[in-house]
C-alpha positions, 0 to 999 in steps of 0.5 A: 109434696116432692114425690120420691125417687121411685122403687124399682121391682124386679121383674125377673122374680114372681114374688108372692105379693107385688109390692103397692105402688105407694109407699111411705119413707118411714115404718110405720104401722100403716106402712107395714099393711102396705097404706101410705101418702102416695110414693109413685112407682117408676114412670113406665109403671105409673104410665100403664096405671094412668093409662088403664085409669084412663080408659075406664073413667069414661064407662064409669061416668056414664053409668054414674050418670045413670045411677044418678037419674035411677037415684031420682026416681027412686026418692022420689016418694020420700025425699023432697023432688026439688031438692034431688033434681038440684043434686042431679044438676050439680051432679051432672056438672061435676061429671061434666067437669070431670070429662073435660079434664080427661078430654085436656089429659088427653091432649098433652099425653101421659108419656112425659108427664105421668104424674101430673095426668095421675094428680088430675086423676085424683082431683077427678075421683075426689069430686066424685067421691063429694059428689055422691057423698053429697047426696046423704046430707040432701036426704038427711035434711030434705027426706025422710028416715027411710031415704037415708036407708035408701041413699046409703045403699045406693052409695055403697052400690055405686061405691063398689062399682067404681071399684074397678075403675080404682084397681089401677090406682088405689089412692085415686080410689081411696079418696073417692071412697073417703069422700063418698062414705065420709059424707054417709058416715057424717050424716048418720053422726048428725042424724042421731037416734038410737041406730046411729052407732050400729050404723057407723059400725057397719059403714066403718066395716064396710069402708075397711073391708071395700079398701082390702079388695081395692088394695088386692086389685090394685096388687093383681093390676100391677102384677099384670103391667109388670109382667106386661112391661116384661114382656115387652122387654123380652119381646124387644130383646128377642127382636133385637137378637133376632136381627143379629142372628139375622145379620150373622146368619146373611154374612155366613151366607155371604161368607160361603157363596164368597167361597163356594165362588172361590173354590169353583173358580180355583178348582176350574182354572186348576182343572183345565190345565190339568186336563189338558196335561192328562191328555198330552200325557196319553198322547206322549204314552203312544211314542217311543220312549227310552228308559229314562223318558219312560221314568219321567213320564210315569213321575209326570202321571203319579204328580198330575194323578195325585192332583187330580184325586184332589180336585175330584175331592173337591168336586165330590163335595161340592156336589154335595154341597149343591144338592145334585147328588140323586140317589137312585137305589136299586138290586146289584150284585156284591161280587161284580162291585168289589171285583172291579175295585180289586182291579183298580186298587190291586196294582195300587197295593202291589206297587206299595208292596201290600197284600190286596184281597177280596173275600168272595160273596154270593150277596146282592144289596138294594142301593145306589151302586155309584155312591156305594162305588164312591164311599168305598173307593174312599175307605179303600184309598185311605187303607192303602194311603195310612197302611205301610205293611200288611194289606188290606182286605175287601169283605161282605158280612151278611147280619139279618136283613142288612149287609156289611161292606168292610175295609180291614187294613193293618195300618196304626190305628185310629184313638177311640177319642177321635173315631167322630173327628175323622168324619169331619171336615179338612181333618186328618190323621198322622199328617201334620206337615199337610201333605197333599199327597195324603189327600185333602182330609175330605174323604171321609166327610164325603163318606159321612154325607153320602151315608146320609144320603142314602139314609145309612150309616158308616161305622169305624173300629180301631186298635192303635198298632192293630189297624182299623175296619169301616163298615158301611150297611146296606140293605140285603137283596133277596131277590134275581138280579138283571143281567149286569153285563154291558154290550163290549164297543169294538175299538174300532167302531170310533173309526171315522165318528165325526167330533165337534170338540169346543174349549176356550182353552187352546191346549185343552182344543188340541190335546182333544184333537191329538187324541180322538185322531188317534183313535180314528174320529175327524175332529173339529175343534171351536173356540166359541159358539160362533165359531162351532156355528161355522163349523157346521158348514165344513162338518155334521157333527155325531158327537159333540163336546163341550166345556161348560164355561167358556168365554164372555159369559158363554156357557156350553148348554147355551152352545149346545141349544145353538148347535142342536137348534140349527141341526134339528136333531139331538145330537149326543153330547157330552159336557166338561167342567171344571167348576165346583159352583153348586149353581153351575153343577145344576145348570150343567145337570139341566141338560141331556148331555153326560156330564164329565168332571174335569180331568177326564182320563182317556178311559173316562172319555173313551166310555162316556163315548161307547154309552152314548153311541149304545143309547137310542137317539132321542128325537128332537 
């Protein structure tokens, strides 16, 4: 026989029957109940039916076995004991047989060949099927009428235990049936006697109803190898797919630090000749100008102000992105904060022609005063950059345990459709042309993820021609407040302070010079950590100031270690950077030094310098 192409069930569906594993290439009635000449299945089924088939054969010959010496010894009193022990021998060789084909299918495998393992298989059930079908003749002719009582149900016992050995395969199983209850059924037929057809009748029953459950537990054994092969297959496809997300996820990640390096290495190289340039320009502010260089100059600070809001932009966000932002909350004063916004973005609106105003407030929040500081100047910035008439106005509504900080502007308005858009990456309204003066579409990204670091939320309302109001919500302070007001550092107290200031950058090492001369300090300026090692010999420094990254690998930490070491003391000092790297935030935050962003103003560096000449000197 030529087996046929093989069917192929569909996994994907739970049907209420799994088709057999074995059917016929023409209707038939017996087709139709599902009993057909065998017709395999696919080969990765018919492996897992041979292999179950396999494991069970062993435990099923030994306890065959047993029966077969049980057997002796139970007709022992009314069969002939020479005739039983010559069936056992012969019994005992069939089984031997049987375990020496297993032994051989185990060695070629059934990954190849399954159906040559499943007709050995047959083969092997077959001659145990004659084997016990067998013992109804030996005690039909050489026993007495009660040991046919006795040997058919021991064949019928044995008969249902092997059931569970056929469940994988039911042909394999019917034929051991046939041959073992054909033996009984042909020994009653020629024993004759008045019994002889009430006990075909029960054998036949017996056979057919054996054959429905070999039938049903072959049905539930292919269900579970068909959902066990499924399962395999999604288990494949999952891994698979995990190993692309894998792969996906590390060149995203790769593609990120790629840009992260990229946006720190521009934003550094872009800052330090900006800095140097703010504090030339400061320099260039103390000389006598005439009108016309006086123009020029505040075009130079507008030009070399706008870039820097930029790269501060970038900045902002990178801190983010390395995760070196710290929340540290606590009870201020609302008034004192919207003050000191007035008086930094009033002359602003005063020059674009706008109205500035701040709606007074008794009002105290419990947050973080320089983040709550930062998101405003970014909702402050932005109503005076998209308001061209009108003003702004600065408010602090008080709802229950919560305050409301709110920008209202008069500008053109915000479409409902994109009140999520804004807070977005890179996006920008009413500026198709891109122009930088407008910013970097950031600000409200930052806004969005500072929110969300304080564990608050921002909020926009907005009518097109009307203007729009952000509210960012705080927690209300019930509490006293400490005294916020800060010890005023005499001008002239810089006066003869000794400065070790180390740049890489010659322009940057002289503007710095230029300006803390004219405040009065003796400045030291050093390339390098050697060089600021030498200088110690001319010079003990009081404050020391230092860019980050300097050259050959050489870091400012490093070069500030060095200094402090040789000094044994800890001198204050404070770090510059340019870098936006989130690696190189952390390691720059490491330190004890006050960390400055790249441009600084002569404002900044001024009171970073009056901070820490306040602080106590820690010990070294």
């Amino acid at each position: 026989m030529t087996p046929s192409e093989p069917t192929h069930p569909e996994p994907a569906a739970a049907p209420p029957a799994v088709p057999s594993p074995l059917h016929t290439s023409t209707p038939s009635l017996m087709g139709r109940l599902g009993w057909a000449w065998p017709r395999w299945e696919r080969e990765e089924i018919l492996r897992e039916q041979v292999s179950l088939l396999r494991h069970n054969f062993p435990m099923t010959l030994l306890a065959s076995l047993a029966t077969a010496f049980g057997t002796l010894w139970v007709m022992r009193p009314v069969a002939d004991p020479q005739a039983m022990l010559a069936w056992l021998i012969s019994h005992i060789l069939v089984v031997s047989c049987v375990y020496a084909v297993l032994l051989g299918i185990d060695r070629q495998g059934t990954a190849h060949h399954p159906r040559r393992a499943v007709w050995r298989l047959m083969v092997c059930m077959s001659a145990m099927g004659i084997s016990w079908g067998s013992l109804a003749h030996v005690v039909l002719y050489w026993g007495s009428g009660e040991s046919v009582i006795y040997a058919i149900g021991i064949i019928s016992t044995v008969s249902s235990g092997a059931l569970g050995l056929g469940a994988p395969l039911l042909w394999g199983y019917i034929i051991y049936l046939t041959f073992a209850i054909g033996g009984v059924l042909l020994a009653l037929a020629m024993a004759g006697g008045v019994v002889m057809w009430p006990a075909l009748l029960m054998v036949c029953v017996y056979y057919a109803l054996t054959s429905m459950h070999a039938r049903t537990g072959e049905q539930a054994t292919l269900r579970s190898i068909v959902l066990k092969l499924e399962n395999e297959r999604l288990v494949t496809e999952l891994r698979a797919e995990s190993r692309r997300a894998l792969a996906a996820q590390e060149a995203a990640e790769q593609a990120d630090r790629d840009k992260s390096r990229f946006l720190a290495a521009a934003s550094h190289d872009l800052r330090q000749p900006l800095h140097a340039m703010g504090l030339f320009l400061e320099t260039l502010q103390r000389s006598p100008l005439n009108a016309h260089q006086q123009t020029v100059l505040e075009h130079a600070h507008a030009a070399s102000g706008a870039a820097a809001e930029m790269l501060t932009t970038l900045l902002d966000y990178s801190r983010l992105e390395a995760g070196v932002v710290k929340v540290r909350p606590a009870a201020f004063s609302v008034q004192s904060l919207l003050t000191s916004l007035e008086q930094e973005f009033g002359v602003q609106a005063d020059a674009a022609g706008l109205i500035y105003r701040t709606r007074e407030t008794s009002a105290a929040a419990f947050a973080d005063r320089s983040l709550v500081d930062l998101v405003m100047h970014n909702f402050i910035s932005n109503a005076l950059r998209y308001t061209s008439r009108g003003g702004v106005l600065i408010a602090c509504r008080q709802r229950g345990a919560r305050l409301a900080l709110e920008v209202w502007d008069t500008g053109h308005g915000i479409p409902e459709h994109q009140w999520e858009d804004i807070f977005k990456e890179f996006h920008q309204l009413g500026n198709p042309e891109r122009d930088r003066r407008k910013g970097l579409g950031l600000g409200l990204a930052i806004v969005q993820r500072l929110a969300c670091e304080m564990r608050t939320t921002v909020q926009v309302r907005s009518r097109l021609g009307k203007g729009s109001v952000f509210r960012l919500w705080l927690d209300n302070w019930q509490g006293a407040l400490e005294d916020e007001a800060q010890p005023v550092l005499d001008p002239q107290s810089l006066a003869g302070l000794r400065v070790l200031a180390i740049d890489d950058d010659e322009a940057v090492r002289m503007g710095m010079q230029s300006l803390l001369q004219s405040w009065g300090c003796e400045c030291l300026t050093a390339e390098s950590g050697a060089d600021a090692m030498q200088s110690l010999e001319r010079m003990t420094p009081e404050l020391i100031i230092t860019d980050f990254r300097l050259r050959h690998e050489e870091t400012g930490k490093q070069v500030l270690q060095a200094l402090r070491s040789q000094l044994g003391a800890m001198v204050p000092a404070i770090i510059m950077t340019g870098d936006t790297s989130p690696q190189r935030l952390r390691d720059a935050q490491s330190t004890s030094a006050l960390l400055l962003h790249k441009p600084v103003s002569t404002g900044q560096l001024r009171d970073a310098i009056s901070l820490l000449l306040q602080q106590p000197q820690p010990a070294a």
